[in-house]
C-alpha positions in Angstrom: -36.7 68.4 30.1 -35.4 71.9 31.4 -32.2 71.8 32.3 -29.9 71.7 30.3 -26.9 73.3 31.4 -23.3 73.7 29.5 -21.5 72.3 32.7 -21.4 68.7 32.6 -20.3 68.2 36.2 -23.7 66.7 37.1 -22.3 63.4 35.9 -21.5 60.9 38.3 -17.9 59.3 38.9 -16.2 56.3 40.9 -16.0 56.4 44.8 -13.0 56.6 47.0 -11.7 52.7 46.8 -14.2 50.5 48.8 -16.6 53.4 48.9 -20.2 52.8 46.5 -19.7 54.5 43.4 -20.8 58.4 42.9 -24.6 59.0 42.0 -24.6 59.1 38.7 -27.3 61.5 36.1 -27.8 61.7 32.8 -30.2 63.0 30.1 -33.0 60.9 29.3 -31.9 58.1 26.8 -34.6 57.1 24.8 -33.2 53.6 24.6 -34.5 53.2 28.3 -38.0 52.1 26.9 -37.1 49.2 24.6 -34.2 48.7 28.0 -37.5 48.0 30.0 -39.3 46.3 27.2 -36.3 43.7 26.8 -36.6 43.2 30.9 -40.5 42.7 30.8 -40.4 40.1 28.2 -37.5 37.9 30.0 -39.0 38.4 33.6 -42.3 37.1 32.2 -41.1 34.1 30.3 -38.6 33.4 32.7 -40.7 33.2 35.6 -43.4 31.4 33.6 -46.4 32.7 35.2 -45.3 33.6 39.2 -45.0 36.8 37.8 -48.0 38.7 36.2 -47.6 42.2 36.0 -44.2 44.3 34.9 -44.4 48.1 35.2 -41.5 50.5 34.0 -41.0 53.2 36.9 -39.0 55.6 38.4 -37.0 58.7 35.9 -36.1 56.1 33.4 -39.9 56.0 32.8 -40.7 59.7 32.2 -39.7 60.6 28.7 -37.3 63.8 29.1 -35.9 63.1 32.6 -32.9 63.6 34.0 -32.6 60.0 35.9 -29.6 57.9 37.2 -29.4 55.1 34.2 -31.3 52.5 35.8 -34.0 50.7 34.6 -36.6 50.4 37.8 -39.6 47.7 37.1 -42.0 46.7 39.9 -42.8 42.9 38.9 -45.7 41.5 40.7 -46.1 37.9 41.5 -49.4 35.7 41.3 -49.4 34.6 44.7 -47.4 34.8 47.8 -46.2 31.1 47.2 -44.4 32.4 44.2 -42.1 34.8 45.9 -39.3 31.9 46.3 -39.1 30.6 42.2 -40.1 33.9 41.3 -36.6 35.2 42.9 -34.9 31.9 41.7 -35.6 32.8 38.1 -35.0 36.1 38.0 -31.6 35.7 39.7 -31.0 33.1 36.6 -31.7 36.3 34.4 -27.7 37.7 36.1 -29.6 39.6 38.5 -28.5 39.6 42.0 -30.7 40.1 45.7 -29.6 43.6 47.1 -30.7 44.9 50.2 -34.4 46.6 50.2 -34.2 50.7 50.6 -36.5 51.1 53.8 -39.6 53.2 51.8 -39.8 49.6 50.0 -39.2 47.9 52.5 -42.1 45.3 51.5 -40.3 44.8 48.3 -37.7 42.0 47.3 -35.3 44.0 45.4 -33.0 42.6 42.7 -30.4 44.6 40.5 -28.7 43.5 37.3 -25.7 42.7 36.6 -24.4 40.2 39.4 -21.5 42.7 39.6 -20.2 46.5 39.1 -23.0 49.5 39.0 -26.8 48.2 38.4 -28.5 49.1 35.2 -31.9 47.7 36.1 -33.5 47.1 39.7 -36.5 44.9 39.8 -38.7 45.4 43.0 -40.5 41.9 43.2 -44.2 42.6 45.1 -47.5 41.5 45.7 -50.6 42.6 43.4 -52.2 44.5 46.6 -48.8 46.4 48.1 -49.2 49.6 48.3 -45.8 50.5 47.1 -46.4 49.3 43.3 -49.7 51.6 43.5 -47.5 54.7 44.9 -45.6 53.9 42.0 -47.0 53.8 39.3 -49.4 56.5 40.3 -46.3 58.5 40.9 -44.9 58.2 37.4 -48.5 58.6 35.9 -48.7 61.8 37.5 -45.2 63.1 36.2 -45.7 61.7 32.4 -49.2 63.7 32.9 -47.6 67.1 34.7 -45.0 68.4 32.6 -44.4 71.4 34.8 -44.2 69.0 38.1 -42.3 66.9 36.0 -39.6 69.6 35.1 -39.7 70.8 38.8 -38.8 67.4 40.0 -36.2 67.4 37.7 -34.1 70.7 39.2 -34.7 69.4 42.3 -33.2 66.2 41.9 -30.4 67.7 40.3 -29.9 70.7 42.7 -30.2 67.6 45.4 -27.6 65.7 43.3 -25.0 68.6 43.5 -25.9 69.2 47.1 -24.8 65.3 48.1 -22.1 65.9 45.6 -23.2 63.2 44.1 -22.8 60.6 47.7 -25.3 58.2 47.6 -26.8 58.0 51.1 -27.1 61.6 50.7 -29.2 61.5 47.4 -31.4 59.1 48.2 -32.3 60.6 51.3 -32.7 64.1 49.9 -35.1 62.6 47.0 -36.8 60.3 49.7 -38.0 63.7 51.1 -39.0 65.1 47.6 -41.4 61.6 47.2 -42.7 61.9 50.5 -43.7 66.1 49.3 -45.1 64.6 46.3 -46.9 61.9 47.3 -48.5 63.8 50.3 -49.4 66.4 47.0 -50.5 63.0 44.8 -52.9 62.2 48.3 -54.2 65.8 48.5 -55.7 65.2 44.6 -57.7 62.4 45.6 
């Protein structure tokens, strides 16, 4: 969107040994759409049902973002009773259980590949949690705002260089940005 800057420090870079790799940006790959659409289609036939719903969020999802190249889907499941083969066949799909982020915390979280740096997260959830509606109203409201959208974007990066690219610091630094925006997203309605 905006920035655009010459310095191409902003990218990300491999961790002290034994350390999680650096945070890592780049500009918006329009590749990232037909990335999701590849990941819908297998969850779906792969899960044959338990799951019923596959959205595309997070900066991957906003055309013109800066994001960290991951693909972020919510997948909801049918029914609680799901949850077990649901996870099952999406760990057939090289995708690996990883420890839930606590803002998800009512999320199942799985990451692809089964090892090195993810390139898609899948955030398994029931049709009523209120996570997939924060969301996907979340990313609605970017697509829709380009100003908010572009001001999300600097911050992130301006949080990004901040953490120097660590990231515990990131995400916490963006966890407070979401928490300003959704408390803005609330205020609308």
């Amino acid at each position: 969107m905006s920035w655009s800057g010459e310095d191409e420090s902003w990218r990300g870079e491999a961790g002290p040994p034994g350390q999680p790799p650096r945070v890592r940006l780049m500009h918006h790959d329009a590749r990232w759409r037909q990335e999701f659409e590849q990941t819908r289609s297998g969850l779906l036939q792969s899960c044959q049902g338990r799951v019923t719903n596959v959205a595309h969020v997070g900066s991957t999802a906003i055309p013109g973002l800066i994001a960290q190249p991951i693909i972020d889907v919510v997948a909801v499941i049918s029914r609680p009773d799901d949850l077990t083969a649901a996870i099952d066949s999406i760990e057939g799909l090289n995708f690996r259980r990883v420890e839930t982020a606590r803002w998800a915390a009512s999320a199942v979280t799985l990451e692809k590949p089964r090892h090195g740096e993810p390139t898609h997260r899948v955030w398994l959830l029931h049709p009523e949690d209120d996570f997939l509606h924060r969301a996907v109203r979340l990313r609605d409201y970017l697509r829709q705002n380009p100003e908010t959208a572009i001001q999300f974007e600097e911050t992130k990066v301006a949080r990004w260089k901040q953490a120097e690219g660590d990231p515990e610091k990131y995400q916490a630094d963006k966890s407070i940005y979401f928490a300003h925006l959704e408390d803005q997203l609330s205020g609308l309605g």
